[in-house]
N, C-alpha and C positions, 0 to 999 in steps of 0.2 A: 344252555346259554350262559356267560358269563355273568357274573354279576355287576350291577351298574356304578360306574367309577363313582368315588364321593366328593372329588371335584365339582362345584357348580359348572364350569365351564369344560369341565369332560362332560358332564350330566348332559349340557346343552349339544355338543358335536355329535355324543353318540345318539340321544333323540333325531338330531336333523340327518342325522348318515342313515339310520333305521328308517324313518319318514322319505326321504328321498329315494330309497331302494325299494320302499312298498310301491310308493306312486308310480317308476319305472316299470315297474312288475306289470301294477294291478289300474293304475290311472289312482284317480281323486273321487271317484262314486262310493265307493265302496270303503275308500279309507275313511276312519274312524281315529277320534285320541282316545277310546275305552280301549279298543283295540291297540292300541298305538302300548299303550301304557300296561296293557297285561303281555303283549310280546315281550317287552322290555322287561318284566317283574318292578314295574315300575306304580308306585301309587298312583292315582289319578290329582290324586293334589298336588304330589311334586310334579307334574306332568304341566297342570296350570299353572305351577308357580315358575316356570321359565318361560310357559310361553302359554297367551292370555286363553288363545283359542286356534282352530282350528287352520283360518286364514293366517294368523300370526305365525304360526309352525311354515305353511307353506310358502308364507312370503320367504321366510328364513335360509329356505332348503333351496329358492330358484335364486335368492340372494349369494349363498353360499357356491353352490355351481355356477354362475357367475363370474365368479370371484374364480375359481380353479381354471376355469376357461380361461380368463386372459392371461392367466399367469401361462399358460400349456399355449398360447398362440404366441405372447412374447418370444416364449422357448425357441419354439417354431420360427418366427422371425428373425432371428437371434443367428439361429443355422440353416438357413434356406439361400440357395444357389437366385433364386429369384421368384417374383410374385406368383407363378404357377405351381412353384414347390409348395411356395407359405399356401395357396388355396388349397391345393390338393390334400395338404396336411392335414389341414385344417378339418377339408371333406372327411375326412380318412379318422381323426378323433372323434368330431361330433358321431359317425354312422360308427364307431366303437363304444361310443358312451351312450347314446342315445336310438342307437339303432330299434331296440325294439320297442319302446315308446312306441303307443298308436295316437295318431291324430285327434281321436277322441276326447285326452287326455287336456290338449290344449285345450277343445270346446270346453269341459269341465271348466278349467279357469276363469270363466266370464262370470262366475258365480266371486270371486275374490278381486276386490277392483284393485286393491292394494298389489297385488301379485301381477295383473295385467298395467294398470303404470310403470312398474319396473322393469317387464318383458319392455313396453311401448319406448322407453329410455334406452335398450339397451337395444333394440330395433335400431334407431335412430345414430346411435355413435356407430353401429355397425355399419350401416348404409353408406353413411360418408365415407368411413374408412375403405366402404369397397369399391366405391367410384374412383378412390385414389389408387386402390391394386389395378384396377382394370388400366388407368389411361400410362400406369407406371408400365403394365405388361405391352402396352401400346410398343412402347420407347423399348423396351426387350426382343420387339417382333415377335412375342406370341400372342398378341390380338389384333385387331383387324383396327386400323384408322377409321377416323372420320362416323365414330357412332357416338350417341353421346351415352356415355356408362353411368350417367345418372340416371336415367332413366333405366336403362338394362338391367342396373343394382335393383332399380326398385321393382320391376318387373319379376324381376326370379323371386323376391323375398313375395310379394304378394301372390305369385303364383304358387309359391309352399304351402302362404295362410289360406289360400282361398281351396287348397286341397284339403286340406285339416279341415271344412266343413259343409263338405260332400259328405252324404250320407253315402254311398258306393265308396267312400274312400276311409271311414269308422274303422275299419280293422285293417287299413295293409300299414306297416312300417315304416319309418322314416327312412330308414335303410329303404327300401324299394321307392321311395318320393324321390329320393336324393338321385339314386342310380339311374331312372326311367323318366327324370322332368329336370332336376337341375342339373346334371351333368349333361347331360344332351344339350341342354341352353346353352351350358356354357360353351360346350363344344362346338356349337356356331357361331360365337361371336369369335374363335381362336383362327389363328392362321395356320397354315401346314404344319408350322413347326408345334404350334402350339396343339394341332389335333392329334400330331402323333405321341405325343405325354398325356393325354386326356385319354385315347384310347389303348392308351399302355396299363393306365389304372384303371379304367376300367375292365380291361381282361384279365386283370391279377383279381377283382373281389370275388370270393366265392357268391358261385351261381345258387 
C-alpha cells in the first residue's frame, strides 16, 4: 500500500476514500477506526486528530459522496435530451456506484444520528426535485397526466426505505431494489413513449 500523503487535507480524502470503500464493501458493523487506521499504516492518533470518532468519519464519507452525486447529476443535466434521460442516468450511476451496498447497511445507520439528519436533508431536496422531473416529463409525454408526482415521488423513495428494513431483504442489493421495485414503479406511471426507454434500459443491465 502506498504511504499516507503528509498533506492534512490528503490525510483527510484518503481516510474518507478508504472508509467509504470499506462500508461499500462490508456495511458499518464490522468497520472499525483501529481497523481503519492499521489498513492505512496510519497511527491511531493521527486517525483521531482528523476526525474525532467513528460517527464523525462516517458523517464525512456520506457528506463527501454527496457532494460527488450532485456534481455527476448536474453533468447529467447539463447533457440530457430530457427528464427521462437525467432519471435513467441518474438510475444508471447510483446502481454503478452503489449497487452492491446491502440495505443492511442503511439500518446500521440509525446508530449515527448526525449521519441520518443529513441523509433526512438530502431526502427532502431530492423529493422536491423529483416531483418537478416527473410533472416536467408530464409536458415531454413521457408520463401520464393528471397524477399528482408528489405523492408518487414520495411513494417510491419510501417504498426503497421500507425495503432496506425487511429482514428477507438484509442481503439482496440496491442494484436488484432498483431493477424489480423502482423501475417497474416508475415504468407505470410512464406513457408509451416513456415505457419503451424504461424497458430499453432495463434490457441492456446485466441479468
Amino acid at each position: 500500500m502506498a504511504p499516507i500523503p503528509k498533506s492534512p487535507v490528503q490525510v483527510r480524502q484518503t481516510v474518507i476514500q478508504a472508509a467509504t470503500q470499506y462500508i461499500k464493501e462490508h456495511g458499518l458493523r464490522s468497520f472499525t477506526m483501529d481497523e481503519l487506521a492499521h489498513n492505512l499504516r496510519m497511527s491511531k492518533r493521527t486517525l483521531y486528530q482528523v476526525f474525532s470518532d467513528k460517527e464523525d468519519l462516517v458523517f464525512h464519507c456520506f457528506e463527501a459522496e454527496n457532494k460527488v452525486r450532485a456534481e455527476r447529476v448536474a453533468e447529467i443535466m447539463a447533457g440530457s435530451e430530457d427528464v427521462l434521460d437525467v432519471m435513467l442516468k441518474v438510475v444508471a450511476y447510483e446502481m454503478q456506484k452503489f449497487g452492491d451496498m446491502r440495505p443492511a447497511t442503511i439500518e446500521e445507520l440509525q446508530k449515527f444520528p448526525k449521519v441520518v439528519a443529513l441523509l433526512e436533508k438530502q431526502r427532502r431536496e431530492q423529493s422536491t426535485q423529483g416531483a418537478q422531473f416527473f410533472e416536467k416529463g408530464v409536458e415531454q409525454g413521457l408520463f401520464l397526466k393528471g397524477i399528482d408526482y408528489t405523492i408518487v415521488d414520495s411513494i417510491m423513495r419510501n417504498m426503497i426505505r421500507n425495503a432496506m428494513y425487511e429482514d428477507t431483504m438484509r442481503e439482496v442489493s440496491f442494484n436488484h431494489i432498483f431493477r424489480h421495485a423502482a423501475l417497474i414503479y416508475l415504468r407505470g406511471c410512464a406513457t408509451p413513449k416513456g415505457i419503451e426507454r424504461i424497458d430499453a434500459f432495463l434490457s441492456a443491465l446485466p441479468q
